[in-house]
MARVEX-858258 format. One record per atom (N, C-alpha, C): residue number from 1; x, y, z. Coordinates in Angstrom, 1 decimal. Layout:
<recs>
   kolba        X        Y        Z
     NUM        X        Y        Z
...
</recs>
This chain:
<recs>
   kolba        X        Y        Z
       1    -22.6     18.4     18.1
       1    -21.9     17.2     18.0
       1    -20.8     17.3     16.9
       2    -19.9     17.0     17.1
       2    -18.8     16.7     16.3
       2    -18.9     15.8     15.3
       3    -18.3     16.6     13.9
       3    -18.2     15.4     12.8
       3    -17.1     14.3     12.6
       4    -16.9     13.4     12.5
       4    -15.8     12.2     12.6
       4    -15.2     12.3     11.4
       5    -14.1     12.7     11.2
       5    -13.6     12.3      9.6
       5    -14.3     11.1      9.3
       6    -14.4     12.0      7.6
       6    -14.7     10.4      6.7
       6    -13.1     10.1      5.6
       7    -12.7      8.8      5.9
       7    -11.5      8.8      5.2
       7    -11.8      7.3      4.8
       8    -11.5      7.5      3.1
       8    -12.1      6.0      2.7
       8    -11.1      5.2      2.0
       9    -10.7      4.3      1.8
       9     -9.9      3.0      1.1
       9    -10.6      2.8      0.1
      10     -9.7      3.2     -1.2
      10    -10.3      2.0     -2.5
      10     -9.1      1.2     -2.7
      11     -9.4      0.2     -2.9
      11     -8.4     -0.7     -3.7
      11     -8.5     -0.5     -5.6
      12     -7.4     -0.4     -6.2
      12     -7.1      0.4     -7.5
      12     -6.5     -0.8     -8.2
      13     -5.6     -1.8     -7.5
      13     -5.5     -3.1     -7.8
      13     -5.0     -4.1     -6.7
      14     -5.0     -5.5     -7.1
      14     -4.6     -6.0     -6.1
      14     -4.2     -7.8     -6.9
      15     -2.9     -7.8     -6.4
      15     -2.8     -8.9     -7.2
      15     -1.7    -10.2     -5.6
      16     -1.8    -11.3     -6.1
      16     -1.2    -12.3     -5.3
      16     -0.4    -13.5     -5.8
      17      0.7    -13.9     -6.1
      17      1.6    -14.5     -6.6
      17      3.1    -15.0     -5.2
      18      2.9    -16.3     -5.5
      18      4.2    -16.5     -4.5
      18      4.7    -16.2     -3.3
      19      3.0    -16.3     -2.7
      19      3.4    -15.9     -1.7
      19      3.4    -14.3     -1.7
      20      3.1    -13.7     -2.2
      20      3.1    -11.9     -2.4
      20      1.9    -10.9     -2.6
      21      1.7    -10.8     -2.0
      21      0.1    -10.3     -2.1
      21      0.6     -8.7     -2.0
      22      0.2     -8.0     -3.3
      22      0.2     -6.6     -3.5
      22     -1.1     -6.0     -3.5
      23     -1.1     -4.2     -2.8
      23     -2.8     -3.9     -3.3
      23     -2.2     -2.7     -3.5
      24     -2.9     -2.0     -4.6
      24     -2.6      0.0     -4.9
      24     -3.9      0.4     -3.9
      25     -3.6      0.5     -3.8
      25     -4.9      2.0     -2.7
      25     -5.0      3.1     -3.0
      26     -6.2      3.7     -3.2
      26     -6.4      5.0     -2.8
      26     -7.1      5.5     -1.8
      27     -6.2      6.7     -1.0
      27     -6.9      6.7      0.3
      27     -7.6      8.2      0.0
      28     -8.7      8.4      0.5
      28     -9.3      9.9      0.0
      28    -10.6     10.2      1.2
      29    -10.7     11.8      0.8
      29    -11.3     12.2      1.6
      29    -11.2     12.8      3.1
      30    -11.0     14.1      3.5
      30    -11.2     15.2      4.3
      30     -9.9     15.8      4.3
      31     -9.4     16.0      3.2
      31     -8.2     16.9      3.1
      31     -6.7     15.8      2.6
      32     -7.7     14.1      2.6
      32     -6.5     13.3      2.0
      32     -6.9     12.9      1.2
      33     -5.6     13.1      0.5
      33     -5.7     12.3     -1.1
      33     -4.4     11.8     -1.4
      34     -4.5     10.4     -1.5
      34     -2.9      9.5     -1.8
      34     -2.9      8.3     -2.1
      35     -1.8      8.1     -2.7
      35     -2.1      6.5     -3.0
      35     -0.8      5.9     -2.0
      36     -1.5      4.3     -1.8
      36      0.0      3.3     -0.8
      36     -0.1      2.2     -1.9
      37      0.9      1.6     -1.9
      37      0.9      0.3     -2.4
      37      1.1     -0.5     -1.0
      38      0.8     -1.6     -0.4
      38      1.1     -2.5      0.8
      38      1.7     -3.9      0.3
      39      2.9     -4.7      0.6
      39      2.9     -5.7      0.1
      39      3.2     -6.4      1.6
      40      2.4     -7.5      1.4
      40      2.5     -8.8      2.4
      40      3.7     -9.3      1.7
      41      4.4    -10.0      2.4
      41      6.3    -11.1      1.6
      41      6.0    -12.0      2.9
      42      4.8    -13.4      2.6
      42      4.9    -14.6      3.7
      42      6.0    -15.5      3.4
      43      6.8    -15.5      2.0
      43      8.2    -16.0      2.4
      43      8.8    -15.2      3.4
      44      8.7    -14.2      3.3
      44     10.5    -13.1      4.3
      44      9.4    -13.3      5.9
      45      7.8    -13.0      5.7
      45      7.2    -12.8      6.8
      45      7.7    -11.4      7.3
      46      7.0    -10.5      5.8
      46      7.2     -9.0      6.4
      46      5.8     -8.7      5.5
      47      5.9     -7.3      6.1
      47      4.9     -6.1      5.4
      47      5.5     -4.6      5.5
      48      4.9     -4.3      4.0
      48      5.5     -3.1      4.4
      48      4.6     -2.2      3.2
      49      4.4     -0.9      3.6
      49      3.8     -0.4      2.9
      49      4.8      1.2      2.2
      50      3.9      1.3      0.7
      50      4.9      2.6      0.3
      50      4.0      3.5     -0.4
      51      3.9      4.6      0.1
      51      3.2      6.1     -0.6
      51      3.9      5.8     -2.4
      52      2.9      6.5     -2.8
      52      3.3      6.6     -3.9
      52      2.7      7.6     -4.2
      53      3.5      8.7     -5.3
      53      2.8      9.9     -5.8
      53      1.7      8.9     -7.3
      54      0.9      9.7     -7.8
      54     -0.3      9.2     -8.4
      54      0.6      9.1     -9.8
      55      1.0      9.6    -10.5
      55      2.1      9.4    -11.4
      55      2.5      8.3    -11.4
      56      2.7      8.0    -10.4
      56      3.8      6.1    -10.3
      56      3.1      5.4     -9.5
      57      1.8      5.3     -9.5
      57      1.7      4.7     -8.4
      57      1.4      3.3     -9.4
      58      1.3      3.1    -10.5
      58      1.2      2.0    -11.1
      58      2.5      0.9    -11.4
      59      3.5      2.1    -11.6
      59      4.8      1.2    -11.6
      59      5.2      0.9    -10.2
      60      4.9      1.5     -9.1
      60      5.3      1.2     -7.7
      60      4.7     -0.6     -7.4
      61      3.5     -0.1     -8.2
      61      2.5     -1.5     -8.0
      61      2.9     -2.4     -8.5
      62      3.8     -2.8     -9.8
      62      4.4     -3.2    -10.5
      62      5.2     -3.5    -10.0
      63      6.3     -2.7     -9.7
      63      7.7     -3.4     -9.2
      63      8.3     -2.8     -7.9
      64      7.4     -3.6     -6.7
      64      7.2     -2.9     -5.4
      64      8.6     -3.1     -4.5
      65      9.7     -3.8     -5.1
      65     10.8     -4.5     -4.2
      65     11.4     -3.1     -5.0
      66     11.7     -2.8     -6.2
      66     12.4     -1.9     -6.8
      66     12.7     -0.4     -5.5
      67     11.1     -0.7     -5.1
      67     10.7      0.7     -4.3
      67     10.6      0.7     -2.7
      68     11.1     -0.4     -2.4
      68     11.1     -1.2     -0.8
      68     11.8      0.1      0.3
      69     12.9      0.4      0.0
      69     13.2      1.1      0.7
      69     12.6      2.5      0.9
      70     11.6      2.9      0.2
      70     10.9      4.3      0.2
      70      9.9      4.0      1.6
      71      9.5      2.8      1.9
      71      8.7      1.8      2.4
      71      8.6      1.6      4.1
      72      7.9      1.2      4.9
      72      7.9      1.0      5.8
      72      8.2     -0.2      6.5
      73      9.3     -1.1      6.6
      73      9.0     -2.4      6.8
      73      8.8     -2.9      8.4
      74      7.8     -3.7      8.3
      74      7.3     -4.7      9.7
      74      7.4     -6.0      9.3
      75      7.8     -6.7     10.6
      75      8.1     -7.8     10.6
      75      6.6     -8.3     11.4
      76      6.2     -9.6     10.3
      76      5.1    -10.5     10.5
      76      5.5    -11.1     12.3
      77      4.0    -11.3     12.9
      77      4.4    -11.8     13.8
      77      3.8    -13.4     13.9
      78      4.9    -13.8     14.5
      78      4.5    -15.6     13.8
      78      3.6    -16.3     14.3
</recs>
């Protein structure tokens, strides 16, 4: 039988203001190791998420528009 990756989500932080819901993640386990920041924006009605090296991943968390364009953006669907 085959083993299934194990690949696990911690949340590192996660805060919610104005409509803005940020979370740090760490994603780990079977050869991954990284962090995302994800920000929900239910004003704009997007998401988008951004790698961050571990070094920054606190200021990414901090000031996530700063870093928007490193980012993935999706449009909410209504």
């Amino acid at each position: 039988m085959t083993k299934q990756p194990t690949i696990e989500w911690t949340e590192l932080a996660h805060r919610v203001s104005d409509g803005i819901d940020v979370m740090l993640v760490w994603v780990h386990g079977d050869g991954v190791d990284e962090t995302i920041v994800s920000v929900c924006d239910s004003r704009e009605g997007t998401y988008f998420e951004i790698p961050a090296e571990p070094d920054r991943a606190f200021d990414v968390y901090n000031h996530p528009f700063a870093y928007r364009d490193a980012g993935s953006p999706y449009r909410l669907a209504a």
